[in-house]
SETOR-104329 format. One record per residue (C-alpha): x, y, z; residue number from 1; residue in one letter; chain. Coordinates in Angstrom, 2 decimals, m for minus. Each point is the difference from the previous one (the first is absolute). Example, Ala and Ser with C-alpha at 12.3 -4.5 7.8 and 13.67 -1.06 7.14 Angstrom:
2
R         u         v         w     i   aa   ch
R     12.30     m4.50      7.80     1    A    A
R      1.37      3.44     m0.66     2    S    A
//
This chain:
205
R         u         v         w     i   aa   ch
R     21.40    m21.09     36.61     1    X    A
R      3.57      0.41     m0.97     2    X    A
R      0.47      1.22     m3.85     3    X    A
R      2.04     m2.14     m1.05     4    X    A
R     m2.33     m2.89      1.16     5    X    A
R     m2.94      1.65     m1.58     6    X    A
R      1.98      0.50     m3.56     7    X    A
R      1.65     m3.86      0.54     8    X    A
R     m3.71     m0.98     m0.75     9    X    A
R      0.16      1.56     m3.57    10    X    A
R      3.38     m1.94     m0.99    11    X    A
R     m0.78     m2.69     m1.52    12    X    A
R     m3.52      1.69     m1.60    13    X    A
R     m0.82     m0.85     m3.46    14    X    A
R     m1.66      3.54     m1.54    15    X    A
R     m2.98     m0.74     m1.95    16    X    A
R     m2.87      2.70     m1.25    17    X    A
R     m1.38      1.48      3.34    18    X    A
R     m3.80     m1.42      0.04    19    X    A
R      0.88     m2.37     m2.75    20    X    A
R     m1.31     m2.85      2.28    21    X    A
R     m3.14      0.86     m0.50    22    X    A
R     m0.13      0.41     m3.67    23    X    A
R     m1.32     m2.39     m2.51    24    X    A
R      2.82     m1.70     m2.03    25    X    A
R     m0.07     m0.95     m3.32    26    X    A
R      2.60     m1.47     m2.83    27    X    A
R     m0.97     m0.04     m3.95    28    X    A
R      2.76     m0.72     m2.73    29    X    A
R      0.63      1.65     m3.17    30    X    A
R      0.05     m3.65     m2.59    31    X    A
R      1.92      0.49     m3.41    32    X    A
R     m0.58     m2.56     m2.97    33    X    A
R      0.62     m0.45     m3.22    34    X    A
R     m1.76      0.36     m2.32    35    X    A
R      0.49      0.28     m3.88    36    X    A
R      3.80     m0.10      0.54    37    X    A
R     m0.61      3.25      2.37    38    X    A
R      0.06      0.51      3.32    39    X    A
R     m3.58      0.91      1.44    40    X    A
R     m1.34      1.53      3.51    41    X    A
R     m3.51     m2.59      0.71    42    X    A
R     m2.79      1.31      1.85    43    X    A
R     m2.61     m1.21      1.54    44    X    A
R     m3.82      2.07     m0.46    45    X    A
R     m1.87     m0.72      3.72    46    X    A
R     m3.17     m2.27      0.16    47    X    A
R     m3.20      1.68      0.00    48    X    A
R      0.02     m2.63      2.97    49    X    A
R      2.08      2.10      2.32    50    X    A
R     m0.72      2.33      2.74    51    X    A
R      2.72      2.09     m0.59    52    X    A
R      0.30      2.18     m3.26    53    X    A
R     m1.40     m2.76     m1.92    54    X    A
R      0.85      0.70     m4.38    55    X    A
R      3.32      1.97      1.27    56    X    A
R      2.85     m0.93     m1.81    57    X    A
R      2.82     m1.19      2.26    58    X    A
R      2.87     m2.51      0.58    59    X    A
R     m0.55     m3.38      1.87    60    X    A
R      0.48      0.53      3.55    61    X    A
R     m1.72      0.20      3.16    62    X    A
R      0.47     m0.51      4.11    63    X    A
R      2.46     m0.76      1.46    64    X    A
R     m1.08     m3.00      2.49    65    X    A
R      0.93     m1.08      2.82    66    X    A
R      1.39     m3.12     m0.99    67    X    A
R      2.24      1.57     m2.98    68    X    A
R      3.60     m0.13      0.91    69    X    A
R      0.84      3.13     m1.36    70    X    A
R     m1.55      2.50     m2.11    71    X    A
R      1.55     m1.44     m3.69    72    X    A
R     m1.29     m3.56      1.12    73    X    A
R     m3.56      1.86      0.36    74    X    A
R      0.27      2.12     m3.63    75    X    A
R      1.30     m3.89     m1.33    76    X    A
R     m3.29     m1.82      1.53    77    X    A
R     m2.37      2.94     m1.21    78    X    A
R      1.39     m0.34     m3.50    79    X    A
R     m0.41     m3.77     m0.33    80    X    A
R     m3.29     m0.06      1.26    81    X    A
R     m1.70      2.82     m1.76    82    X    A
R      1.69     m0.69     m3.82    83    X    A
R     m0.13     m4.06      0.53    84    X    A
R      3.66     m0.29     m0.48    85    X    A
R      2.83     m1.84      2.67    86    X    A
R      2.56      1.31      1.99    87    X    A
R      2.64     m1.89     m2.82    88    X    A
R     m2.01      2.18     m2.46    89    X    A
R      1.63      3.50      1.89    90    X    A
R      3.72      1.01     m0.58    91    X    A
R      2.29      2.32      1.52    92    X    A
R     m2.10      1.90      2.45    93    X    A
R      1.01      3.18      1.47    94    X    A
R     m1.17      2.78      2.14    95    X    A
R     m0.62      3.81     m1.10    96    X    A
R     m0.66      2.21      2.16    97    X    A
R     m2.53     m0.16      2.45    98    X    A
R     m2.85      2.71      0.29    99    X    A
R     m1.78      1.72      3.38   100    X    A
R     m3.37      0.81     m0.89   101    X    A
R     m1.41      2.89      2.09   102    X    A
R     m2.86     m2.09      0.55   103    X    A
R      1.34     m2.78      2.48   104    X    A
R      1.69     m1.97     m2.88   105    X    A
R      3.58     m1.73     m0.71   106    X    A
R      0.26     m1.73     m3.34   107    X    A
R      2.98     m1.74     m0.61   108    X    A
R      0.37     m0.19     m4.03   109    X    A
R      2.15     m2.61     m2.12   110    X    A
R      1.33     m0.68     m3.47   111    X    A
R      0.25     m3.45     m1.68   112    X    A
R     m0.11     m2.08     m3.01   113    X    A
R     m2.67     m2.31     m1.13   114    X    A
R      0.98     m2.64     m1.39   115    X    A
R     m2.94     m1.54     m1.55   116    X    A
R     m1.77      1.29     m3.17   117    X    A
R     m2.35      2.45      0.65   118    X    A
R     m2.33     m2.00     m2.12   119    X    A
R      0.13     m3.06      2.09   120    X    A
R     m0.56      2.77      3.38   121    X    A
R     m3.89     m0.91      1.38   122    X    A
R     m0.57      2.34      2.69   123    X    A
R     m2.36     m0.83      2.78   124    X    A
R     m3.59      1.79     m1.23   125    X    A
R     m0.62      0.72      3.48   126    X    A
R      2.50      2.67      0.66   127    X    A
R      0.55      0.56     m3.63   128    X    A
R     m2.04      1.11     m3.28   129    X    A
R      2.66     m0.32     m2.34   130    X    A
R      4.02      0.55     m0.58   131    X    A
R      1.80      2.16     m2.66   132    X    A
R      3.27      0.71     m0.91   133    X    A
R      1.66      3.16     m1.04   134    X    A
R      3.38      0.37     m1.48   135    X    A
R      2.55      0.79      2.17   136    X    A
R      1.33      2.67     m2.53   137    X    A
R     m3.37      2.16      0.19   138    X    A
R      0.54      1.05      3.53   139    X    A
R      3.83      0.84     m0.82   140    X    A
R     m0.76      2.26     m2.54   141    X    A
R     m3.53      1.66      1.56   142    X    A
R      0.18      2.27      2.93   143    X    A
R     m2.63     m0.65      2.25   144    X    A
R     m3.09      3.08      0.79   145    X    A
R      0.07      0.91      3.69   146    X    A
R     m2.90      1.75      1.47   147    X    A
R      0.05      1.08      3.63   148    X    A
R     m2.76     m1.09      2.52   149    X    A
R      0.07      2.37      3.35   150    X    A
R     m0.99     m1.17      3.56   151    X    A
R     m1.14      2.75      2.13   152    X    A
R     m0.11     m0.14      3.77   153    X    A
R     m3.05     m0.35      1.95   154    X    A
R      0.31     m0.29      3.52   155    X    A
R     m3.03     m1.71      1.57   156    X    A
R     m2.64      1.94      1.95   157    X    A
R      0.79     m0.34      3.31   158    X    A
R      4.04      0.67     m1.06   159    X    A
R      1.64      1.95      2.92   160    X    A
R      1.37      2.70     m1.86   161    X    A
R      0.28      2.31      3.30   162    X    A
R      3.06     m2.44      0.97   163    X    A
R      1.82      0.54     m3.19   164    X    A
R      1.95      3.50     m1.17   165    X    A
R     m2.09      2.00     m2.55   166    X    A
R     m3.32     m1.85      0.98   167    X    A
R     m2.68      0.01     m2.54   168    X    A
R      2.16      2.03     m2.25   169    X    A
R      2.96     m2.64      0.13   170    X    A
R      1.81     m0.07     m3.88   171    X    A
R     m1.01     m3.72     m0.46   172    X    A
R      2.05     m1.73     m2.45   173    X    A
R     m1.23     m0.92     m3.19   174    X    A
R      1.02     m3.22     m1.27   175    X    A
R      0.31     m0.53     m4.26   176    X    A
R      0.27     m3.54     m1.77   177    X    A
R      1.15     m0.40     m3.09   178    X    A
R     m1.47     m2.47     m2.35   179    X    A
R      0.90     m1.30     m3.02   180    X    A
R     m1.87     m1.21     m3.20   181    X    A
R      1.40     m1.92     m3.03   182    X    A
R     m2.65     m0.28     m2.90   183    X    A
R      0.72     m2.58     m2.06   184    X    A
R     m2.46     m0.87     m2.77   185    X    A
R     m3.09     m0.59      1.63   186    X    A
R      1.57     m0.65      3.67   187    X    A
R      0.10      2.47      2.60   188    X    A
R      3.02     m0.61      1.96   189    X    A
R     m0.13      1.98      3.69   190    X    A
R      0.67      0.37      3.62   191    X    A
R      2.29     m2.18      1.58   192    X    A
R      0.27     m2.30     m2.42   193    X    A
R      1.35      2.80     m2.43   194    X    A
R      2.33      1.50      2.81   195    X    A
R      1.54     m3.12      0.64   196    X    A
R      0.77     m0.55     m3.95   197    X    A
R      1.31      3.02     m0.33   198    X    A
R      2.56     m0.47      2.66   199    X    A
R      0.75     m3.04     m1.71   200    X    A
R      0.59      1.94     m3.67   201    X    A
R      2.28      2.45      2.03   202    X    A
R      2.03     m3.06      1.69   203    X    A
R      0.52     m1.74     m2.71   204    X    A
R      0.96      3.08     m2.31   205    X    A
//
């Protein structure tokens, strides 16, 4: 086939994340309030309910679904269902930036007001245990601890290793995360959740 034919084909491609198709997608937003004539981060503490990390402190968010039109639509519907609020109740939403998880994972983050007093917020018990609010002003003045968690590979048993340069004794990579923690009174702030804020505290600094 003629190169140029063959390289016509790429023109008009769009580049996304090679294998991204196949990764689970989700969005989650970052909501502000006030509170006490101060700005506040809310979060939400998981249902003992849920399957995944339930008591984990984290931001609303979830899936992306099919039917969302775009990945701040989805972080918009997850909010209003899981603190009981509506759409009119969320202000200037806006995206940070996104995050590849090494395990199969896009999550598309957000930042936005809330307008309605966190007192009047009643989240839906099913997903979530309770809300909280910390000042906005505690994160910009704390560093976050990071701690390291290391992935070693481990190349299943029937891996062909006498196909590959180096063989058994190939220098597999080791791959380090870095996660954060924010302790703030009796709340354990971690993970993604405190990776995500952190960005946030260095965007807005």
């Amino acid at each position: 086939m003629d190169p140029k034919a063959i390289l016509n084909k790429a023109k008009n491609h769009t580049p996304v994340i090679l294998g991204s198709k196949e990764f689970k997608k989700f969005a989650i937003l970052l909501p502000l309030i006030e509170k006490d004539s101060e700005t506040h981060v809310l979060f939400e503490v998981r249902s003992h309910h849920m399957r995944r990390q339930p008591g984990d402190i984290c931001f609303p968010g979830g899936k992306i679904e099919g039917d969302d039109p775009s990945a701040k639509a989805a972080a918009i519907r997850e909010t209003t269902e899981e603190l009981g609020i509506q759409e009119e109740d969320l202000e200037d939403v806006h995206p940070l930036d996104y995050i590849v998880s090494p395990f199969g994972m896009i999550v598309y983050p957000f930042a936005g007001y809330i307008s309605k007093p966190a007192a009047d917020i009643q989240p839906n018990p099913e997903e979530v245990r309770e809300v909280f609010t910390v000042p906005l002003s505690f994160f910009m003045k704390t560093e976050p601890r990071v701690h390291y968690v290391n992935f070693q590979a481990q190349p299943e048993e029937d891996f062909p290793y006498e196909l590959i340069a180096g063989g058994r004794n190939y220098d597999w990579r080791t791959r380090q995360v870095e996660e954060y923690f924010y302790l703030y009174e009796d709340k354990v702030i971690w993970g993604l959740t405190a990776s995500v804020l952190a960005h946030f505290v260095e965007m807005i600094s």
